[in-house]
Backbone as JSON Lines, residues from 0, in Angstrom:
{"i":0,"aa":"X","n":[-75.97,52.48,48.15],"ca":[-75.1,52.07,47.05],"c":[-74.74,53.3,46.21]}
{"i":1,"aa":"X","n":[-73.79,54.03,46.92],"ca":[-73.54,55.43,45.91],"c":[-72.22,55.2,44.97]}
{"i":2,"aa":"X","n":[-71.56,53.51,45.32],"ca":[-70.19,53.47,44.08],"c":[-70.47,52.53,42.89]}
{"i":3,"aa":"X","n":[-71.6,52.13,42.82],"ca":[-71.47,50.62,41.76],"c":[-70.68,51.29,41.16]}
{"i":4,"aa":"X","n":[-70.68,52.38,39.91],"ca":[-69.36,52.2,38.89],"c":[-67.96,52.21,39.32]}
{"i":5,"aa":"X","n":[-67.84,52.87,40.46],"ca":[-66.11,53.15,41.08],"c":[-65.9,51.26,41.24]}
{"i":6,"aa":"X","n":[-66.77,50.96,42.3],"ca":[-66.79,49.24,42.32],"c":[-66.22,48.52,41.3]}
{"i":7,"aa":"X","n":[-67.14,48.8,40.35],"ca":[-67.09,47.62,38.91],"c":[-65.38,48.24,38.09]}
{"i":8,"aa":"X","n":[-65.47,49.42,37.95],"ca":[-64.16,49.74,37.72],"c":[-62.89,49.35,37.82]}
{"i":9,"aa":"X","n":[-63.14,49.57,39.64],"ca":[-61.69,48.91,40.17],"c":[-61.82,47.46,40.16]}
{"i":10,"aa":"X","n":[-62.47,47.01,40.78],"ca":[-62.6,45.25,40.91],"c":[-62.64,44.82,39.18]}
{"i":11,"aa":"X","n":[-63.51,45.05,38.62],"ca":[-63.11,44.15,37.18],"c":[-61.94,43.9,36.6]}
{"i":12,"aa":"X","n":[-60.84,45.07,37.33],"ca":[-59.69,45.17,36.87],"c":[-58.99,44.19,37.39]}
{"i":13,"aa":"X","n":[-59.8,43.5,38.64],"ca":[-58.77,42.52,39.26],"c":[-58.3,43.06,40.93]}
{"i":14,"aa":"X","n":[-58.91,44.24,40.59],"ca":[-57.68,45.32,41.85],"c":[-58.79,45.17,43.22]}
{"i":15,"aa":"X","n":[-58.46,45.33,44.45],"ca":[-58.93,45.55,45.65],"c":[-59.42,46.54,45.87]}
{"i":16,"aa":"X","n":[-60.77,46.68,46.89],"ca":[-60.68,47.57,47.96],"c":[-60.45,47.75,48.96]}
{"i":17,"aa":"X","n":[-59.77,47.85,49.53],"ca":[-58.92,48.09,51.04],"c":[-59.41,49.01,51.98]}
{"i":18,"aa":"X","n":[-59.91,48.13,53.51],"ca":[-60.75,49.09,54.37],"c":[-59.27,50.0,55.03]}
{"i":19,"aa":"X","n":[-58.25,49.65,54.63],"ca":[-56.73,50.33,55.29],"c":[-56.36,51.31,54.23]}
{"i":20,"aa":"X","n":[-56.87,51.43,53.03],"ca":[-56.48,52.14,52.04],"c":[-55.97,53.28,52.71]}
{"i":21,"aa":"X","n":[-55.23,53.9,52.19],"ca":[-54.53,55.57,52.73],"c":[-55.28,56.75,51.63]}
{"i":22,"aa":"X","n":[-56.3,56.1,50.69],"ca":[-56.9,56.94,49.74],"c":[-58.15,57.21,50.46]}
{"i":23,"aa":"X","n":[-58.73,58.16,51.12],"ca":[-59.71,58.12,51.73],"c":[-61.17,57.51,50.93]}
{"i":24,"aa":"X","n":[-60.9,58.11,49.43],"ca":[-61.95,57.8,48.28],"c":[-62.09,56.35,48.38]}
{"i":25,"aa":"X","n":[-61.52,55.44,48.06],"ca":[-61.1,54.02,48.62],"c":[-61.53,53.39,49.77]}
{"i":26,"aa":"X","n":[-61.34,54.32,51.16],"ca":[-62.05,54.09,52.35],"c":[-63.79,54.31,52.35]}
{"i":27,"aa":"X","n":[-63.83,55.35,51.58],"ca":[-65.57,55.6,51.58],"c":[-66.3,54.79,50.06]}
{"i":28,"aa":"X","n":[-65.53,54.12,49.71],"ca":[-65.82,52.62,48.75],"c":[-66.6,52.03,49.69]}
{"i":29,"aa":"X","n":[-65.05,51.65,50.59],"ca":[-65.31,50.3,51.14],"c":[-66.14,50.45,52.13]}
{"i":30,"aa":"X","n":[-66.44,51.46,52.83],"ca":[-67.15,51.7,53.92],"c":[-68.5,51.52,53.62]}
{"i":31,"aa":"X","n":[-68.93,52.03,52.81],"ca":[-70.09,52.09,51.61],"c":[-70.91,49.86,51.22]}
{"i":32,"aa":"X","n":[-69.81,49.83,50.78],"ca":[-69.85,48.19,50.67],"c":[-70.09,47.32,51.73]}
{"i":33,"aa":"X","n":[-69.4,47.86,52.8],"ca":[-69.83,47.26,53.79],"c":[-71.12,47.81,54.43]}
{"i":34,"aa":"X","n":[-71.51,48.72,54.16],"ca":[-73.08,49.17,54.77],"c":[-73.56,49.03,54.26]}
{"i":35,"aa":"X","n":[-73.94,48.39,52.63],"ca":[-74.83,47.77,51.69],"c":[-74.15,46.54,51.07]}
{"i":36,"aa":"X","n":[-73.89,45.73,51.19],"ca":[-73.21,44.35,51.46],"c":[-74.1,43.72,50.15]}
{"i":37,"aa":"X","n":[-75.26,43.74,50.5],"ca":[-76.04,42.7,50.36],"c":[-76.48,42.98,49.22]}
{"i":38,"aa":"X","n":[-76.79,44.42,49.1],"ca":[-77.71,45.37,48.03],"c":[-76.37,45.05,46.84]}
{"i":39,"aa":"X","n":[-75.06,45.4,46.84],"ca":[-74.25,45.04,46.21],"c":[-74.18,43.66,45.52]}
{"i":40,"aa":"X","n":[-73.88,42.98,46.47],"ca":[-74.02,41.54,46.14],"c":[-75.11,41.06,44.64]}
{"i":41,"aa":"X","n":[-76.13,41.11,45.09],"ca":[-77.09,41.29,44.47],"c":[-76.8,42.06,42.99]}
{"i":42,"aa":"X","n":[-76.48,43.12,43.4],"ca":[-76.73,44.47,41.79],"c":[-75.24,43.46,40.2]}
{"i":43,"aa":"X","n":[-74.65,42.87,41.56],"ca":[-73.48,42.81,40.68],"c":[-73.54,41.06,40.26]}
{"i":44,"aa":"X","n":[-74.53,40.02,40.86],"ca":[-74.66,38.73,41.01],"c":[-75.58,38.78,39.16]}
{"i":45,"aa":"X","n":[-75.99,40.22,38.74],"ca":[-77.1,40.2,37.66],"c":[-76.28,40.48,36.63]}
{"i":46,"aa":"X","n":[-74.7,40.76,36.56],"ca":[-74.0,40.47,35.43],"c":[-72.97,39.66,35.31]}
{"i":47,"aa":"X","n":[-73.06,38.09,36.66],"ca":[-72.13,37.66,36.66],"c":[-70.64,37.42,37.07]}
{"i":48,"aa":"X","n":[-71.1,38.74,38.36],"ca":[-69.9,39.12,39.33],"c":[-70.13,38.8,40.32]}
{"i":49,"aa":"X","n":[-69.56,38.0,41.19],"ca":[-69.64,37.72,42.37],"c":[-68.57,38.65,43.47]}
{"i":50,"aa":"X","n":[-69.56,38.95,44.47],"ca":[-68.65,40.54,45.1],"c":[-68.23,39.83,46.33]}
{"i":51,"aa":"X","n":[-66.96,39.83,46.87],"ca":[-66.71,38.66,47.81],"c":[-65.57,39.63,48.57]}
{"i":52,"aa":"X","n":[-66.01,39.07,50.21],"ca":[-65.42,39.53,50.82],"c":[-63.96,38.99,51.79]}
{"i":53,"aa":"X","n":[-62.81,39.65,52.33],"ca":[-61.75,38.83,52.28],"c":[-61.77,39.81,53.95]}
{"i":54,"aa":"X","n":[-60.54,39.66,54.38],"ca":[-60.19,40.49,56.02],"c":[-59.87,41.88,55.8]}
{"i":55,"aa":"X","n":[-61.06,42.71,55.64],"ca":[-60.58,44.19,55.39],"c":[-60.65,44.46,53.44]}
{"i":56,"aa":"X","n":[-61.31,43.55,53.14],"ca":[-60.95,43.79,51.57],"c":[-62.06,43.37,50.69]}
{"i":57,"aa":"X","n":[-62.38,43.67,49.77],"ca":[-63.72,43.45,48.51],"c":[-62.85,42.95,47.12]}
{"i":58,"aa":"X","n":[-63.38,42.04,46.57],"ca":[-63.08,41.82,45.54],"c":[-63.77,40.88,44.17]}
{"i":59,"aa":"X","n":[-63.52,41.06,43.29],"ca":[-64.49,40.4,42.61],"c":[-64.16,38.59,42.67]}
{"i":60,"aa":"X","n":[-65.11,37.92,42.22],"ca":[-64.66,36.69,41.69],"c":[-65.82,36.1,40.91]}
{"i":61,"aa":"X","n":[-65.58,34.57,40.36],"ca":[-66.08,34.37,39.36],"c":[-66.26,32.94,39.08]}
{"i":62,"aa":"X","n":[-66.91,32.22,39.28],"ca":[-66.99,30.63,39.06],"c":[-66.41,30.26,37.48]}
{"i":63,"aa":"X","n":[-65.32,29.67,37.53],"ca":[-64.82,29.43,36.33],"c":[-64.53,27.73,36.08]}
{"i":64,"aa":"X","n":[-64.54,27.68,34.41],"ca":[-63.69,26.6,34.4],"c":[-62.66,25.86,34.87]}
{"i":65,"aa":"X","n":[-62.15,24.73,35.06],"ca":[-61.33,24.11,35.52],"c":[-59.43,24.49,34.78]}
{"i":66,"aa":"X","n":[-59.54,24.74,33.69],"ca":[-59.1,25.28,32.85],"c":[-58.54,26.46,33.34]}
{"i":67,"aa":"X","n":[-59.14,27.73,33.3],"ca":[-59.13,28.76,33.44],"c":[-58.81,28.95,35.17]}
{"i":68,"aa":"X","n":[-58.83,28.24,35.97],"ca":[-58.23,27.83,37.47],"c":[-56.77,27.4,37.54]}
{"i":69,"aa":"X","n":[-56.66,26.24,36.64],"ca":[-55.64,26.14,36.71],"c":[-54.81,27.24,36.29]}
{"i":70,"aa":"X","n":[-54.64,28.08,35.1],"ca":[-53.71,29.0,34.49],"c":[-53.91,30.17,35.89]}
{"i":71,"aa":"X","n":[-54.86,30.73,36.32],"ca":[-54.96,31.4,37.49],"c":[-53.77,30.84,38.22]}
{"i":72,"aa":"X","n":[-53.56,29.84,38.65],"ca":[-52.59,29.12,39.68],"c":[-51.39,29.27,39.52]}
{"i":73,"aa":"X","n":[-50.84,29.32,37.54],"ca":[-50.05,29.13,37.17],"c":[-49.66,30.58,37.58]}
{"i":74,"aa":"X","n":[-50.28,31.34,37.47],"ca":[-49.95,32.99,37.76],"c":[-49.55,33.36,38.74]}
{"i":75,"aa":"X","n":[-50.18,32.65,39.79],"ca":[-49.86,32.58,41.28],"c":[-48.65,32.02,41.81]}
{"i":76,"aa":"X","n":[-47.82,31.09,40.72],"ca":[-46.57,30.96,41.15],"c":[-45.33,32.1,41.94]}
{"i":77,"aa":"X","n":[-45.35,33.27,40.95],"ca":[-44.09,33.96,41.19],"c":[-44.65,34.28,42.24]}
{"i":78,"aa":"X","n":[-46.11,34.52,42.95],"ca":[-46.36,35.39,44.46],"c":[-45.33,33.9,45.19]}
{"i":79,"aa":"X","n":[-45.41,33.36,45.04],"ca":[-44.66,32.24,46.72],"c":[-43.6,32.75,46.59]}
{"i":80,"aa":"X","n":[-42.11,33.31,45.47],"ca":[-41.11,33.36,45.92],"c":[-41.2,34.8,46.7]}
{"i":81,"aa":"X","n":[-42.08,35.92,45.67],"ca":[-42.1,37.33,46.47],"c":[-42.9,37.47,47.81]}
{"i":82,"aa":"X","n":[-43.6,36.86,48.34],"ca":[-43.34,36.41,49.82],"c":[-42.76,35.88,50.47]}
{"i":83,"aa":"X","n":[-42.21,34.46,49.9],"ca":[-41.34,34.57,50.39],"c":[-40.17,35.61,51.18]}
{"i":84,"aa":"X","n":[-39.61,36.32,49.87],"ca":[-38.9,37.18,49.89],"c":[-39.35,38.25,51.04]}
{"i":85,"aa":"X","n":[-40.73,38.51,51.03],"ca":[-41.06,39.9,51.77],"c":[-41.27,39.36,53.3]}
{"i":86,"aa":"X","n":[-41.56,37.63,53.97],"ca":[-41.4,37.58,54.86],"c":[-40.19,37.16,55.36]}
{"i":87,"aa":"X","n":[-39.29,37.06,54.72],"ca":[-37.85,36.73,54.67],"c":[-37.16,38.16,55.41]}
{"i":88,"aa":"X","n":[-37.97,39.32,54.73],"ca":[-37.58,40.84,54.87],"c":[-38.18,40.98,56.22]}
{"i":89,"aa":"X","n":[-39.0,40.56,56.61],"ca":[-39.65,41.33,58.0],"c":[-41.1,40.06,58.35]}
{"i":90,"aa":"X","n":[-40.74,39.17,59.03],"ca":[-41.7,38.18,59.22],"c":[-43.12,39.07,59.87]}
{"i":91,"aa":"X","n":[-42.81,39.8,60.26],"ca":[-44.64,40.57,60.01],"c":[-44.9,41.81,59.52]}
{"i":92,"aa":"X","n":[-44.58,40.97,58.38],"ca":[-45.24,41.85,57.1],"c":[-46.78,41.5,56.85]}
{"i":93,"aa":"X","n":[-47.64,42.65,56.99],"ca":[-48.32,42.13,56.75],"c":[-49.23,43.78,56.4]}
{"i":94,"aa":"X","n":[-50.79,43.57,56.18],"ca":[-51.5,44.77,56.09],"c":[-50.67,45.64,57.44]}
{"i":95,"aa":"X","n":[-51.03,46.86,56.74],"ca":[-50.51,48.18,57.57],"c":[-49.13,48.43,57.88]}
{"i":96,"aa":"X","n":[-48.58,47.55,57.27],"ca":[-47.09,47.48,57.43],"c":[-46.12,48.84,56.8]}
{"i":97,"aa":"X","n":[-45.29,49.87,56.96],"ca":[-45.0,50.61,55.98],"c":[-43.72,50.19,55.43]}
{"i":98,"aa":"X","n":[-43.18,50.44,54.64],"ca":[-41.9,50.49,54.51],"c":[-41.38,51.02,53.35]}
{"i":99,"aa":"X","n":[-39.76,51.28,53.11],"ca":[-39.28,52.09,52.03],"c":[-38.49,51.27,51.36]}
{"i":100,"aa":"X","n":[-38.05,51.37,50.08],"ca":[-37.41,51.07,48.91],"c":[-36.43,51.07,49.68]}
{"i":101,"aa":"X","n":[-35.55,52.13,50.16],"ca":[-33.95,52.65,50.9],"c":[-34.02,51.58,52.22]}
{"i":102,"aa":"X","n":[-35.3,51.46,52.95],"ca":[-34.76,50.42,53.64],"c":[-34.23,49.06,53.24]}
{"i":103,"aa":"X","n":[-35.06,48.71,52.5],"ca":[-34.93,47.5,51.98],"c":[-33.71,47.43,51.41]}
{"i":104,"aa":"X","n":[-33.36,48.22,50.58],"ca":[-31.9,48.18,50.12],"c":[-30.37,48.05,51.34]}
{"i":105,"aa":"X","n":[-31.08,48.33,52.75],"ca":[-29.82,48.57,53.36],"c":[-29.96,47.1,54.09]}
{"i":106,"aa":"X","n":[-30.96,46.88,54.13],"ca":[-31.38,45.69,54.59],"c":[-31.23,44.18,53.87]}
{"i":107,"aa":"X","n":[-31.08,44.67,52.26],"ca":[-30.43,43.25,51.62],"c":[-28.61,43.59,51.88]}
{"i":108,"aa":"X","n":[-28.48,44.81,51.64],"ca":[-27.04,45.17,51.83],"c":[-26.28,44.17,52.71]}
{"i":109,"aa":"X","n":[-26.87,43.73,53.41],"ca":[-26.44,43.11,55.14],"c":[-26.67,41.54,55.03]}
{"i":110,"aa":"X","n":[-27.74,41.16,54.18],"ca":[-28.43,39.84,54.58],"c":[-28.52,39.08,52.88]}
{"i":111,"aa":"X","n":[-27.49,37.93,53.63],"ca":[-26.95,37.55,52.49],"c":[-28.37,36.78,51.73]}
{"i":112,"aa":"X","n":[-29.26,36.24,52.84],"ca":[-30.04,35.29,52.5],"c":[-31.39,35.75,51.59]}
{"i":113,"aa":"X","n":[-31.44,37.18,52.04],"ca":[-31.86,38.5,51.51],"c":[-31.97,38.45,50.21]}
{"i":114,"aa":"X","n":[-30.85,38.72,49.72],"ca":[-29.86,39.07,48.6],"c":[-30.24,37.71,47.97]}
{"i":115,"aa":"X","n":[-29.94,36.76,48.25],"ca":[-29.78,35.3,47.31],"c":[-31.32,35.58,46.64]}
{"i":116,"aa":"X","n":[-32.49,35.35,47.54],"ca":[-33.71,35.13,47.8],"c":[-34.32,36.23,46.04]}
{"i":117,"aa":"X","n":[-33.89,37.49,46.41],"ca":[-34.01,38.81,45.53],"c":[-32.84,38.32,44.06]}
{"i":118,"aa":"X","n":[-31.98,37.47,44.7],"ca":[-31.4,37.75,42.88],"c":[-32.42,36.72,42.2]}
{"i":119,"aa":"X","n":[-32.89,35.7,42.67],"ca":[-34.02,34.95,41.96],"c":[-35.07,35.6,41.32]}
{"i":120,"aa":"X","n":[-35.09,36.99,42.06],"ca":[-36.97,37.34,41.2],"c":[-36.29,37.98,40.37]}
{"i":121,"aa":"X","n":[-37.55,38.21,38.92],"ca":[-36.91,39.15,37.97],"c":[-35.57,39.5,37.38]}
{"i":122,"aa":"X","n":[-35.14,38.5,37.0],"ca":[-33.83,38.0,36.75],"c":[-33.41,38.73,35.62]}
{"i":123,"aa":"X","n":[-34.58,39.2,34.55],"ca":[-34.33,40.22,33.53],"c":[-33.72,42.0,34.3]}
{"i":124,"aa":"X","n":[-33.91,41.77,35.83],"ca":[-33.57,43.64,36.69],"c":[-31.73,42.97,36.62]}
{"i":125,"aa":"X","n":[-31.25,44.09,36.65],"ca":[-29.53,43.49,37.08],"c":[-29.46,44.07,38.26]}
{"i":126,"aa":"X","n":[-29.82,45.49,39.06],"ca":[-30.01,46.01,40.37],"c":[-30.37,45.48,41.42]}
{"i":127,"aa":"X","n":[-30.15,45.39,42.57],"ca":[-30.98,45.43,43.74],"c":[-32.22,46.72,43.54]}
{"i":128,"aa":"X","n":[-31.81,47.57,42.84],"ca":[-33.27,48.25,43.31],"c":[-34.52,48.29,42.13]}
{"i":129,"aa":"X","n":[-33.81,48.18,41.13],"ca":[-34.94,47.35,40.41],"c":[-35.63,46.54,40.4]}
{"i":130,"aa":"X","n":[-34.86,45.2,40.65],"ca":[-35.83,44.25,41.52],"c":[-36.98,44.61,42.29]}
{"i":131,"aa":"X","n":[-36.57,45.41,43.51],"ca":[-37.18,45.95,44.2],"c":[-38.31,46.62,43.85]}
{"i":132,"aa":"X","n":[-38.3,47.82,43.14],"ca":[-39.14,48.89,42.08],"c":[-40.01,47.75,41.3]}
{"i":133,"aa":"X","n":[-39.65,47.0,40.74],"ca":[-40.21,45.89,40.29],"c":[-41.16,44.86,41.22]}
{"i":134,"aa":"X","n":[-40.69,44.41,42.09],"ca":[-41.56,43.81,42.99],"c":[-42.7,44.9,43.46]}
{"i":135,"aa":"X","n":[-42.19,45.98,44.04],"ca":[-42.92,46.9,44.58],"c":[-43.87,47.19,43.13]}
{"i":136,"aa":"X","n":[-44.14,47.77,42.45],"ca":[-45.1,48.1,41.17],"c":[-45.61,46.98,41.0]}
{"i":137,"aa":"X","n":[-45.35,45.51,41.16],"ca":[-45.89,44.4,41.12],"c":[-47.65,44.55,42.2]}
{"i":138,"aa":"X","n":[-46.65,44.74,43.3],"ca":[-47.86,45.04,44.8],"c":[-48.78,45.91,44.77]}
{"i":139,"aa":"X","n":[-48.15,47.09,44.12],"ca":[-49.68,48.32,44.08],"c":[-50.34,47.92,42.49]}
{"i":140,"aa":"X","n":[-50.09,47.76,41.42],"ca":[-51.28,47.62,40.6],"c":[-52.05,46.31,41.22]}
{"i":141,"aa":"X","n":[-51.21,45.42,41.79],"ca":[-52.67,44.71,42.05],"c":[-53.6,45.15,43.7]}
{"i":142,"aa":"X","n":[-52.85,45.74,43.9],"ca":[-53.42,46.79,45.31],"c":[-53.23,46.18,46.71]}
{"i":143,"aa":"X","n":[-52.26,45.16,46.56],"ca":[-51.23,44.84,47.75],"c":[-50.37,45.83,48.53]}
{"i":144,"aa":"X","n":[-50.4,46.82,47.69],"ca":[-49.52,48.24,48.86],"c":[-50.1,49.62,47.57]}
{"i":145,"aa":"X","n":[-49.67,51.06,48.91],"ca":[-50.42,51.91,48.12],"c":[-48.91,53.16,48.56]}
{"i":146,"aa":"X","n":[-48.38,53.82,47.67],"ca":[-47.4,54.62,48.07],"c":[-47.97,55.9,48.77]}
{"i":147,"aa":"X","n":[-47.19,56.13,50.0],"ca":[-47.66,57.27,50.87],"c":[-46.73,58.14,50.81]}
{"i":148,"aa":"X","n":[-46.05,57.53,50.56],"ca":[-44.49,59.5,50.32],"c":[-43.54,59.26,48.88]}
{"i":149,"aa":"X","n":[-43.7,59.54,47.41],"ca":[-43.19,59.52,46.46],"c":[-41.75,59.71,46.74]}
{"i":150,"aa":"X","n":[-41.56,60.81,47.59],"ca":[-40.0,61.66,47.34],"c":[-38.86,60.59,48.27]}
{"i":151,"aa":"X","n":[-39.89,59.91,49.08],"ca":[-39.23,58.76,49.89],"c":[-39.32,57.48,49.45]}
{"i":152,"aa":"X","n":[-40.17,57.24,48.98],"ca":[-39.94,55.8,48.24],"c":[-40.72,55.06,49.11]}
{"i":153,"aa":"X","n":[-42.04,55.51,49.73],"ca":[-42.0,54.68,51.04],"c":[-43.99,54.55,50.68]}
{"i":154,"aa":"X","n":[-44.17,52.95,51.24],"ca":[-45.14,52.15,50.94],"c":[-45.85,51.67,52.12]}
{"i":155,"aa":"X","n":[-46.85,51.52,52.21],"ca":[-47.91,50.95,53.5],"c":[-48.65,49.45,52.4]}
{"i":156,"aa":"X","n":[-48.45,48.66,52.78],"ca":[-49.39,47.38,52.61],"c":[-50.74,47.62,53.15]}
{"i":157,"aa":"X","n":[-51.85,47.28,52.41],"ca":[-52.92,47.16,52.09],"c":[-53.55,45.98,53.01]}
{"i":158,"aa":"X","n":[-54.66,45.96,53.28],"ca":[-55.84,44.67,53.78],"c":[-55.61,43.66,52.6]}
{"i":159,"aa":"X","n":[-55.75,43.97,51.28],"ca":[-55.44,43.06,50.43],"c":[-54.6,41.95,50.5]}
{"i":160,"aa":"X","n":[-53.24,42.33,50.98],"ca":[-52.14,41.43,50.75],"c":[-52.66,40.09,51.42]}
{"i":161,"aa":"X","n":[-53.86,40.0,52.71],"ca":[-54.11,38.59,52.97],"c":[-54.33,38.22,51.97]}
{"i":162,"aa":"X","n":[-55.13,38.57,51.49],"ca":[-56.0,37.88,49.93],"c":[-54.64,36.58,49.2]}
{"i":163,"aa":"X","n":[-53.38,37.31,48.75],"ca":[-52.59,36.5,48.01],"c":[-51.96,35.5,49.27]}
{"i":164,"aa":"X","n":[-51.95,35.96,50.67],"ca":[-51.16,34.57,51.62],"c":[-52.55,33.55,51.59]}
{"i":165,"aa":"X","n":[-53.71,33.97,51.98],"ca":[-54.81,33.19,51.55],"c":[-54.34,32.16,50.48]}
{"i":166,"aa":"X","n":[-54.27,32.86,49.43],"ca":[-54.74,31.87,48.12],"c":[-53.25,31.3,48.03]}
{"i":167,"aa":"X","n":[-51.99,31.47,48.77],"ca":[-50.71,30.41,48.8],"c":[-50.6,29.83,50.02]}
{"i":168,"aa":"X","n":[-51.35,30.34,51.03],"ca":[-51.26,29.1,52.0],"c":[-52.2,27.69,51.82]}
{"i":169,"aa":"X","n":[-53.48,28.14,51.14],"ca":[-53.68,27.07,50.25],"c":[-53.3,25.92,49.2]}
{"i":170,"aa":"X","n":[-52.06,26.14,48.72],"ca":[-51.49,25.49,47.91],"c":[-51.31,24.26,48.55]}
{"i":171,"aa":"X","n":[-51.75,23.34,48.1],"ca":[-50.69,22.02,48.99],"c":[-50.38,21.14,47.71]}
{"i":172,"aa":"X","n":[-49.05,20.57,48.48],"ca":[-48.12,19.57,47.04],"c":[-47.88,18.26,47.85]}
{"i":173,"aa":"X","n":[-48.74,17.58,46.87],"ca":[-48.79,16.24,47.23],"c":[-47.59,15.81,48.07]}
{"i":174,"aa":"X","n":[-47.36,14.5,48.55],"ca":[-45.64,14.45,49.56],"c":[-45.43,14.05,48.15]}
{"i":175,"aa":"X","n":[-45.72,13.12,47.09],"ca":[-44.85,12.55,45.76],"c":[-44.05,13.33,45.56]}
{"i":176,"aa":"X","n":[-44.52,14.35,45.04],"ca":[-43.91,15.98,44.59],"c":[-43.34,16.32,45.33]}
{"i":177,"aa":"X","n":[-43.48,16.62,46.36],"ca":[-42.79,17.49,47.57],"c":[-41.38,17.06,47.6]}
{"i":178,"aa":"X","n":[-41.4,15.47,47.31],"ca":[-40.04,14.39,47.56],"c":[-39.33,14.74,46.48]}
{"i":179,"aa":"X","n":[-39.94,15.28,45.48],"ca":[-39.29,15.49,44.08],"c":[-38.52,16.91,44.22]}
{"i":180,"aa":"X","n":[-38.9,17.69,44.99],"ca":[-38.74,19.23,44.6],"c":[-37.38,19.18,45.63]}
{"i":181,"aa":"X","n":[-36.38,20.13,44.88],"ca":[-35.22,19.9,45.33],"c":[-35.3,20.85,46.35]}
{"i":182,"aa":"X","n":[-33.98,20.72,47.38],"ca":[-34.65,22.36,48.81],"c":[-32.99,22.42,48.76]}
């Protein structure tokens, strides 16, 4: 156990560790975590952190109120349209995936359904590439993608990103609702 504080750091924040990270520091986290699993578990179960593991990824969690679940959920809304959106962009999207800002732009350029999908998010951006810049800064603070070339604009997805299809392929809406929701 040579990271508890790097651990408690990043995870309290909410943020991932990613065994795909492109930060090697990040890789010898997680590598670390996974060769003391247990010893972790444990160090961090004594202030109330539960250290939990996902496909390639560490993260904290926390037995909460019912309350405090639901508003979680409520948060979790805008991820369904921006997956939407991102498997709309490339149906396997997924960890290890790379891609650039410039593609994406040439790529709504073309696709109208694209375009519709993207003028919905962030409705305060007036750009296509704000949006974009916006979605994208959305993905790396919570450590869904990690930028690998600044001067290119260009991004690799993280082990993390299961974590958020996880917690929306879970969603289910009653059929009442479902009948209600307009398509």
């Amino acid at each position: 156990m040579k990271y508890t504080s790097e651990v408690f750091q990043r995870l309290s924040k909410g943020q991932f560790v990613s065994g795909n990270s492109i930060d090697p520091e990040i890789r010898a986290i997680y590598n670390d975590i996974e060769e003391c699993q247990q010893e972790y578990e444990d160090y961090f179960r004594q202030i109330d952190f539960n250290l939990s593991a996902g496909d390639g990824f560490y993260y904290f969690s926390r037995k909460e109120a019912k309350v405090n679940v639901e508003n979680k959920l409520q948060s979790l809304f805008p991820w369904i349209d921006y997956l939407d959106f991102l498997k709309t962009y490339d149906t396997a999207f997924d960890a290890g995936v790379q891609f650039s800002l410039a593609q994406m732009e040439i790529r709504i350029s073309s696709d109208i359904e694209l375009r519709e999908k993207l003028s919905r998010l962030f409705q305060d951006k007036q750009s296509n590439r704000d949006k974009l810049e916006e979605l994208v800064n959305k993905m790396v603070n919570m450590g869904f993608a990690e930028q690998t070339n600044e001067s290119e604009g260009r991004y690799q997805i993280t082990s993390a990103f299961h974590y958020i299809e996880q917690i929306i392929s879970c969603i289910n809406i009653d059929e009442e609702v479902k009948n209600e929701i307009p398509e």
